[in-house]
C-alpha positions as CSV (number, residue, x, y, z in Angstrom):
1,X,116.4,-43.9,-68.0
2,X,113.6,-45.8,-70.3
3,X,114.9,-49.8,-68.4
4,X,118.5,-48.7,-68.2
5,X,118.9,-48.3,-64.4
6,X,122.7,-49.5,-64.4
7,X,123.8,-46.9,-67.3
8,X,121.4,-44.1,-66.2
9,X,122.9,-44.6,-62.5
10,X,126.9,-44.6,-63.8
11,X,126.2,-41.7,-65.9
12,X,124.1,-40.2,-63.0
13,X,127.1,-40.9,-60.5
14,X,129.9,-39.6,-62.9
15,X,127.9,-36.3,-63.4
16,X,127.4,-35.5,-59.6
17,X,131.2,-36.1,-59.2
18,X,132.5,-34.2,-62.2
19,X,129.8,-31.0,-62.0
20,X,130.5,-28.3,-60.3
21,X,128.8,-27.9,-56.5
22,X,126.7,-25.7,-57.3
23,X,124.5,-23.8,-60.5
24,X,121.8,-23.8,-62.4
25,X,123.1,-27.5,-63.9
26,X,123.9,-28.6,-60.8
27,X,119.8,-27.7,-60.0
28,X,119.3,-29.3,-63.3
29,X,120.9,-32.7,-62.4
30,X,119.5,-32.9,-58.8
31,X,116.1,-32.5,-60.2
32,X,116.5,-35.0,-62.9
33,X,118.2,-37.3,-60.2
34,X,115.5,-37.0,-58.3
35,X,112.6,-37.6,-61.1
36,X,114.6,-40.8,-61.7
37,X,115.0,-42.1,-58.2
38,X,111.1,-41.8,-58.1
39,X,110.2,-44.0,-61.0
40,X,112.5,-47.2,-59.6
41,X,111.3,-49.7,-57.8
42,X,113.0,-52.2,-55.5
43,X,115.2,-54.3,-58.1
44,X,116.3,-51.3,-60.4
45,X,117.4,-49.0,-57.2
46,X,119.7,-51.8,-56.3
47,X,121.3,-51.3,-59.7
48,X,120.7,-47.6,-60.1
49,X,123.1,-47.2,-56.8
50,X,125.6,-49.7,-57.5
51,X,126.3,-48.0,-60.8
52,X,125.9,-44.7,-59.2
53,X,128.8,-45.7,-57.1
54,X,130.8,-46.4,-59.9
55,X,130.1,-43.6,-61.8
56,X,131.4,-41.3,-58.9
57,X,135.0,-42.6,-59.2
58,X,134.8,-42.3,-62.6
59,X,137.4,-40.0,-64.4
60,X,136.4,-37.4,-67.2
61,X,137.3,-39.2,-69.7
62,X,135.9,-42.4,-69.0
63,X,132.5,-40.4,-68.5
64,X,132.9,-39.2,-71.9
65,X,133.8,-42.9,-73.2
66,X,130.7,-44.1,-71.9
67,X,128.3,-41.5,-72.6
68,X,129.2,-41.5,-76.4
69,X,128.6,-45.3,-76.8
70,X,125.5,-46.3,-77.9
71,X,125.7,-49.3,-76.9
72,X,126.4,-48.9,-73.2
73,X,124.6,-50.3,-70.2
């Protein structure tokens, strides 16, 4: 996440809607889900779950788009 909250949570959010139900990534992605939900505070959940809500109506290749740019918040 390292002060992304908004990319971290849209990434995040397209994952949990493009993965699989269940599997050892799916394990994978709730843990690391989880680890990141712990480390926000009050301001960056805000963001983390707005993003995270557009992130689950992403599309696979606009997860892809955004996950290859660099520059992407």
């Amino acid at each position: 996440m390292q002060g992304q909250a908004e990319r971290s949570g849209w990434l995040f959010g397209a994952a949990d809607h493009l993965m699989p139900s269940s599997g050892f990534y799916r394990d994978a992605l709730n843990e690391r889900v989880a680890q990141t939900r712990k480390q926000l505070d009050a301001a960056t959940t805000a963001t983390f779950e707005a993003a995270w809500a557009e992130g689950q109506a992403a599309t696979l290749e606009q997860a892809i788009d955004n996950a290859s740019r660099e520059d992407a918040t």
